[in-house]
N, C-alpha and C positions, 0 to 999 in steps of 0.2 A: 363893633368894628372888626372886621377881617382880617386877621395875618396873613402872610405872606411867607412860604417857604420853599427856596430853589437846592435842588438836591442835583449832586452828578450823579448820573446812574450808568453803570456800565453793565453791558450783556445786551441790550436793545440793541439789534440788527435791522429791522422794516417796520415797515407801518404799521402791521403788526403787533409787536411787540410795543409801541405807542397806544394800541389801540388796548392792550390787554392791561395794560397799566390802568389808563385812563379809566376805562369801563368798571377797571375795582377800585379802584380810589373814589371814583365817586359814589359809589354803593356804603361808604362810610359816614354817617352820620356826624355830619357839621361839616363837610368837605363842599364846598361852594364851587372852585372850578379848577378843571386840569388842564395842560398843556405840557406833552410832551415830545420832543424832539428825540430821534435816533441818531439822527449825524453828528449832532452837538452834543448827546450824551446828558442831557438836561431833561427835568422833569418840574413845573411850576406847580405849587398848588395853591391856591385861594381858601379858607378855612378859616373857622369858629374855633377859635382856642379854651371856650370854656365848654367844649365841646369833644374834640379830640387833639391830641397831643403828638407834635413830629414825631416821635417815636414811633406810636402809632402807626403814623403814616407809611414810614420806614420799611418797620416791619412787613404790612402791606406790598408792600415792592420789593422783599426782602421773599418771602413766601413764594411768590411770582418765578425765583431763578436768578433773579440781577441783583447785581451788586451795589450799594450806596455810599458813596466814599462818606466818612464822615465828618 
């Protein structure tokens, strides 16, 4: 079964900056699906927890330039 985790992320400007999220997130092993919004500051992921770990992910987006409240 799939976790579910919503992170605010701040620094994403355009579609863009959705699209560079998204494309490395999903490049992580056990990450199932993205969805990220710029206006709303929001990033979704779908993911295998016995697989990879929010932190993980964080960091990931974390690496990228933007910020992830926690």
């Amino acid at each position: 079964m799939a976790d579910t985790l919503q992170l605010k992320v701040s620094g994403m400007t355009c579609g863009g900056c959705e699209s560079a999220v998204t494309r490395t997130l999903q490049r992580v092993d056990g990450v199932e699906e993205v969805t990220a919004s710029h206006s709303a500051g929001l990033v979704g992921i779908r993911f295998d927890a016995t697989k990879v770990t929010p932190a993980v992910l964080k960091e990931k987006i974390e690496s990228l330039g933007y910020d992830v409240a926690p």
